[in-house]
DSSP file (Angstrom, degrees, kcal/mol; ACC not computed):
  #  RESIDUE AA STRUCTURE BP1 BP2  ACC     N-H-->O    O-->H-N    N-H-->O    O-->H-N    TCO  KAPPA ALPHA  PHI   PSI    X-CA   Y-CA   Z-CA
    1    1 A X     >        0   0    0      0, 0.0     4,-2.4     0, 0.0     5,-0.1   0.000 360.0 360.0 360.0  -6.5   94.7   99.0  104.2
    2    2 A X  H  >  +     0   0    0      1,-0.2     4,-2.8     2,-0.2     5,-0.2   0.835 360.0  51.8-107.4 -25.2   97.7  100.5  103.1
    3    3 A X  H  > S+     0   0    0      2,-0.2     4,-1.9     3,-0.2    -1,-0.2   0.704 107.7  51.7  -7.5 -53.1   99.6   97.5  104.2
    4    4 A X  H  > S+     0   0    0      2,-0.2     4,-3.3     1,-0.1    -2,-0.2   0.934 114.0  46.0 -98.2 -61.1   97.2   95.4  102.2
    5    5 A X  H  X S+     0   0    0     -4,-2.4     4,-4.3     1,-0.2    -2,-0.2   0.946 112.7  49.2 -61.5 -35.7   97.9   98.0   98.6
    6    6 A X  H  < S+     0   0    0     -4,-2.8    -2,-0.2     1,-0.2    -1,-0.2   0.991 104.8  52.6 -77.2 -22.7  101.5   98.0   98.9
    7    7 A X  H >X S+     0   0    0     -4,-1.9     4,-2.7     1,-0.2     3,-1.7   0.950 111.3  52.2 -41.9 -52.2  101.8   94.4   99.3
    8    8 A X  H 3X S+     0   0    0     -4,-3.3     4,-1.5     1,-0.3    -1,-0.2   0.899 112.6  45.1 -61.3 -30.8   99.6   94.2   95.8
    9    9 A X  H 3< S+     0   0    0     -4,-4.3    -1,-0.3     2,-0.2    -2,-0.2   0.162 107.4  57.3 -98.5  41.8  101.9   96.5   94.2
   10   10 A X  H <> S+     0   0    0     -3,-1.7     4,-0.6    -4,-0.1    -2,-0.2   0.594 115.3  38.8  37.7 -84.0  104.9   94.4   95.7
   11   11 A X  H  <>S+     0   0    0     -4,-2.7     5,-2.9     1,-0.3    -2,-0.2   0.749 116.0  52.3 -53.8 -46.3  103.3   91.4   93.8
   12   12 A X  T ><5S+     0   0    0     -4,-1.5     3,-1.6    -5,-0.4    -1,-0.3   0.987 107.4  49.6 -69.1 -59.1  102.4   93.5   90.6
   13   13 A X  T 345S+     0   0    0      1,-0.4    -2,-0.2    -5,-0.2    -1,-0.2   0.501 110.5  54.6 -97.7 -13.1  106.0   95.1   90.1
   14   14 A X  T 3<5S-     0   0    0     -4,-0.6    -1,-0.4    -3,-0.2    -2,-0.2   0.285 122.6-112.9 -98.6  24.3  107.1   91.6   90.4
   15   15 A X  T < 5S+     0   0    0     -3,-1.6     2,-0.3     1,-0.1    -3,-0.2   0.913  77.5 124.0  23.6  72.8  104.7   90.5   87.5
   16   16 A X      < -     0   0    0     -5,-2.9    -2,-0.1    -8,-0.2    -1,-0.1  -0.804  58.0-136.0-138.7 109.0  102.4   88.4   89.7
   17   17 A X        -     0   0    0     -2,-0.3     2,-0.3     1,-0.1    -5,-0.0   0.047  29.6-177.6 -63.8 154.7   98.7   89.5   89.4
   18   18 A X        -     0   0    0    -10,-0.0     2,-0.4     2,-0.0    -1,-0.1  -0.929  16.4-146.4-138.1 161.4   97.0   89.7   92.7
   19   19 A X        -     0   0    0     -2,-0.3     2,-0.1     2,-0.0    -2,-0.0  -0.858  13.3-156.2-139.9 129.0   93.6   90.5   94.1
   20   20 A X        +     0   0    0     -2,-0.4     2,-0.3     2,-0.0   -15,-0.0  -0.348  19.5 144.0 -85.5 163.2   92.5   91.9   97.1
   21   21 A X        -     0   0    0     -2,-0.1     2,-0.5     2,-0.0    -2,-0.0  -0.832  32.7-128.7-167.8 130.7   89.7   92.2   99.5
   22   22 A X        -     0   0    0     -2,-0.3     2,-0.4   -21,-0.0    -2,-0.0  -0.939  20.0-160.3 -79.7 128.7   88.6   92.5  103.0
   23   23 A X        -     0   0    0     -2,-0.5    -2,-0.0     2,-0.0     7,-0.0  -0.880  13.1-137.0-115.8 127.6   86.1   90.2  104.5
   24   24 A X        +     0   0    0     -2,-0.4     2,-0.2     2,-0.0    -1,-0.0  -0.045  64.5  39.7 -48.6 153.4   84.3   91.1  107.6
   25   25 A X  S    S-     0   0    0      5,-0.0     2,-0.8     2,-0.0     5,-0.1  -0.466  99.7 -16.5 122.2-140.1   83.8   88.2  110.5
   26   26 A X    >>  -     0   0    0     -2,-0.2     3,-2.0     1,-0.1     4,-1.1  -0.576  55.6-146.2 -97.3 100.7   86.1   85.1  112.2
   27   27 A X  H 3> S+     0   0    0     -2,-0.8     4,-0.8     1,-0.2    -1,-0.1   0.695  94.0  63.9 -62.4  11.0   88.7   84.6  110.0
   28   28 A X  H 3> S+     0   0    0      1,-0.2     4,-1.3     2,-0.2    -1,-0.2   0.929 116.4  31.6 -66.4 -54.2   88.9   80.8  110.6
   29   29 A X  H <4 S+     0   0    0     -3,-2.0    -1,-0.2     1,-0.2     4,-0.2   0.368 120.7  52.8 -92.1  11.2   85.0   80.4  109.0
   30   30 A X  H  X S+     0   0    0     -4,-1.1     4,-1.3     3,-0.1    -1,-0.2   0.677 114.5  38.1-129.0 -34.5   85.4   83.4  106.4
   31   31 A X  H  X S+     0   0    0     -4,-0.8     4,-1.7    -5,-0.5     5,-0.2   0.746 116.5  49.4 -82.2 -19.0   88.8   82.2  104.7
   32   32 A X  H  X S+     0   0    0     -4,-1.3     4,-1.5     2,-0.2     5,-0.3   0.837 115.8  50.2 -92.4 -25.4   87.9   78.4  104.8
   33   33 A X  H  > S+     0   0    0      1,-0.2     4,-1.9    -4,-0.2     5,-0.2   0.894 109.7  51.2 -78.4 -21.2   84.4   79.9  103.1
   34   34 A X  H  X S+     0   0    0     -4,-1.3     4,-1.6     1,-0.2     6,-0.3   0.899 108.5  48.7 -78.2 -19.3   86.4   81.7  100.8
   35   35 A X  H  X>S+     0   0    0     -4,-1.7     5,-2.3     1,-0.2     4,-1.6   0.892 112.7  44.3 -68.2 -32.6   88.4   78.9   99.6
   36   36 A X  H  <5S+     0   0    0     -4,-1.5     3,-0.2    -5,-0.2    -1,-0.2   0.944 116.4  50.4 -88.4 -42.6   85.9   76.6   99.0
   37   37 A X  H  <5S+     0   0    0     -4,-1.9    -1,-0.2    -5,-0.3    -2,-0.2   0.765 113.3  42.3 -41.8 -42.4   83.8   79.4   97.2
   38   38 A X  H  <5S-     0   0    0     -4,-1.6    -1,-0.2    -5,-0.2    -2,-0.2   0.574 110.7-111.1-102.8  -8.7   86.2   80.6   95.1
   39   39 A X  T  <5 -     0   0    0     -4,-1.6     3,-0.2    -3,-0.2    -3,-0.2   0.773  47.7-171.9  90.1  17.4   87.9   77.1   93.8
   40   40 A X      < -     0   0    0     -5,-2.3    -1,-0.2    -6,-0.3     3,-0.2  -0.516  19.9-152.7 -71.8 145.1   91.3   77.8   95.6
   41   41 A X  S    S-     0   0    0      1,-0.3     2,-0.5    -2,-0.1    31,-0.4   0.862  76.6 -18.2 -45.8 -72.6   94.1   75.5   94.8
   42   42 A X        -     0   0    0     -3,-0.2     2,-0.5    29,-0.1    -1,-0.3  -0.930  66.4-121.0-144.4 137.2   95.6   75.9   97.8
   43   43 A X  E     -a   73   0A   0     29,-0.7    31,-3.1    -2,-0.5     2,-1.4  -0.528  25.6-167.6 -53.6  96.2   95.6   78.7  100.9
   44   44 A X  E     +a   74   0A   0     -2,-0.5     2,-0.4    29,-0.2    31,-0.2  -0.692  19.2 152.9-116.5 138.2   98.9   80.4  101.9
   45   45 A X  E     -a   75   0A   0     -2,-1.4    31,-2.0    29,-0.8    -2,-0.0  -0.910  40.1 -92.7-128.2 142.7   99.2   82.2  104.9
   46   46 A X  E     -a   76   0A   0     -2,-0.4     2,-0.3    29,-0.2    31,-0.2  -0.116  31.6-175.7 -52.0 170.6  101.4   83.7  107.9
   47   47 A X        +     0   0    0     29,-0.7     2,-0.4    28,-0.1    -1,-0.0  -0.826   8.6 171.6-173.9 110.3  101.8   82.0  110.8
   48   48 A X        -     0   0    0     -2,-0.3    14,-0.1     1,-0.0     2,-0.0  -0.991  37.6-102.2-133.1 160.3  103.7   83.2  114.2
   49   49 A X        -     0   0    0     -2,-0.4     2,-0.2    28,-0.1    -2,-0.0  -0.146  29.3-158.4 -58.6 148.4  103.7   81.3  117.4
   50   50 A X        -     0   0    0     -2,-0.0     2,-0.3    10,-0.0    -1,-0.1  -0.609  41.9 -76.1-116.6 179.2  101.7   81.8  120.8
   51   51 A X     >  -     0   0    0     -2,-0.2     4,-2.3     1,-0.1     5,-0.3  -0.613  40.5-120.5 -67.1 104.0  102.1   80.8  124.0
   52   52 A X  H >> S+     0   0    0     -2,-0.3     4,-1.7     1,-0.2     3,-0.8   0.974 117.1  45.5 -30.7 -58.2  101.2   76.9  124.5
   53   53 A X  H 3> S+     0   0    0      1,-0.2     4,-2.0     2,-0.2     5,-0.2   0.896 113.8  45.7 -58.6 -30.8   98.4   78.4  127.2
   54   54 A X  H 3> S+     0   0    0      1,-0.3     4,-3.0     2,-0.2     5,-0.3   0.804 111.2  53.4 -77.2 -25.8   97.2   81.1  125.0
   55   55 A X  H << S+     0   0    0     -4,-2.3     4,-0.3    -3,-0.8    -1,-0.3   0.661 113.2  44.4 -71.1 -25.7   97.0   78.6  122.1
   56   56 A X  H  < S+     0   0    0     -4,-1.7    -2,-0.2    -5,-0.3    -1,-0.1   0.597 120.0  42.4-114.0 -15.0   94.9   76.4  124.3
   57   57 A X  H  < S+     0   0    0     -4,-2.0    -2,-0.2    -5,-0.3    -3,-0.2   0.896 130.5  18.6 -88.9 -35.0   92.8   79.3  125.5
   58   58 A X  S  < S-     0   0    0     -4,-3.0    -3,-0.2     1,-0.2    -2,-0.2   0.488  96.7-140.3-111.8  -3.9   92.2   81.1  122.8
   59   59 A X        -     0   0    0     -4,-0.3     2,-0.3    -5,-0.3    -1,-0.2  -0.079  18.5 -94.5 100.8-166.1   92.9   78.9  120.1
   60   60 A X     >  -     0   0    0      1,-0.1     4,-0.6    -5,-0.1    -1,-0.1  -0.921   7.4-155.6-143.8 129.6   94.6   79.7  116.8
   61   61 A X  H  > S+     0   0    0     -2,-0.3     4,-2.8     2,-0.2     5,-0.2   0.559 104.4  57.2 -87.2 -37.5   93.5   80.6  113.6
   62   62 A X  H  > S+     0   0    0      2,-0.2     4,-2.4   -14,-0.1     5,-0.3   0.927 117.4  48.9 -64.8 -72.2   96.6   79.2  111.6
   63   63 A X  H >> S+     0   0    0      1,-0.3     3,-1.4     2,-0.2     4,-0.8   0.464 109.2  50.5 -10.1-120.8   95.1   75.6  113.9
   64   64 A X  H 3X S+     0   0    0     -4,-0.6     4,-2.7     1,-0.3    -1,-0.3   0.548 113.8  40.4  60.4 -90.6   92.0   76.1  112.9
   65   65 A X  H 3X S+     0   0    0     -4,-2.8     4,-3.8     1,-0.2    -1,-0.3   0.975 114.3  51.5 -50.7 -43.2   92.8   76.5  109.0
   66   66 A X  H << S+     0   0    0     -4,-2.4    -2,-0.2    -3,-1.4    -1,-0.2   0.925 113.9  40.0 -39.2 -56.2   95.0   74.0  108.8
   67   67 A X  H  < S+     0   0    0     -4,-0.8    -2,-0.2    -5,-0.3    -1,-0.2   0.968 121.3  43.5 -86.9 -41.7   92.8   71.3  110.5
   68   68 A X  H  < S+     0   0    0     -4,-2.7     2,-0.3    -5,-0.1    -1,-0.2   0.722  88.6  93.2 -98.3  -1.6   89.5   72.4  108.8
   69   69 A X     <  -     0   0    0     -4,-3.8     4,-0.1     1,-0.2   -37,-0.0  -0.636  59.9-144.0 -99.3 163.6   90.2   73.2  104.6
   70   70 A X  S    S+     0   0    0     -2,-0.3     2,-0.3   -38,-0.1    -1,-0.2  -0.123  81.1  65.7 -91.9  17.7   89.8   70.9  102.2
   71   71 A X  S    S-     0   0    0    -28,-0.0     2,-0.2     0, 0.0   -29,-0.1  -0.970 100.5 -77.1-150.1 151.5   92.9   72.3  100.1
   72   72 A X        -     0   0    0    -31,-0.4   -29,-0.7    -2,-0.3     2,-0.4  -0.312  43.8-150.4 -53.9 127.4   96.9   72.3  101.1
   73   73 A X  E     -a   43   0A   0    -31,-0.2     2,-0.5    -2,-0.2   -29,-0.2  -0.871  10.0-157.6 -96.6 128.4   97.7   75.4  103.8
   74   74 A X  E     -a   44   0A   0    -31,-3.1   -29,-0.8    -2,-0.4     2,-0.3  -0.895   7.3-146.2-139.2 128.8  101.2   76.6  103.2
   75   75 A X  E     -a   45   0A   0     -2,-0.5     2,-0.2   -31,-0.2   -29,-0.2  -0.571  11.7-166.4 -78.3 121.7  102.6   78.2  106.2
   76   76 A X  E      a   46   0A   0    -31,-2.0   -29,-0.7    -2,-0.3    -2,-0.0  -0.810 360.0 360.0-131.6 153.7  105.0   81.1  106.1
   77   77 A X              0   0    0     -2,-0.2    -1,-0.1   -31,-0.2   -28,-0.1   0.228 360.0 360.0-126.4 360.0  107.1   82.4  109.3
């Protein structure tokens, strides 16, 4: 969590209001419900690479958003 506050006062000290939260469960189905819940414009998110096999065993979450919201994902590295 402390990761999560300094970021907001990161954001703050640059004068860009933020809000914060954690939401329990799979974050694939719990961020695409929060976009669609909340009216986002658009989703931005991290994004680092796997392993083709690991991507295709265990899937990927950036994948995952990408292919299922209804609003532009922009991916940061």
């Amino acid at each position: 969590m402390k990761g999560l506050e300094d970021a907001k006062a990161l954001l703050k000290a640059a004068g860009i209001a933020a809000e914060t939260r954690v939401i329990e469960g799979q974050p694939e189905t719990e961020l695409g419900t929060l976009v669609e819940d909340e009216g986002f414009g658009m989703a931005v998110m991290g994004a680092y690479g796997h392993s083709r096999i690991r991507s295709l065993v265990i899937g990927s979450t950036t994948t995952e958003m990408v292919r299922s919201c209804k609003v532009p994902v922009v991916l940061m590295r």
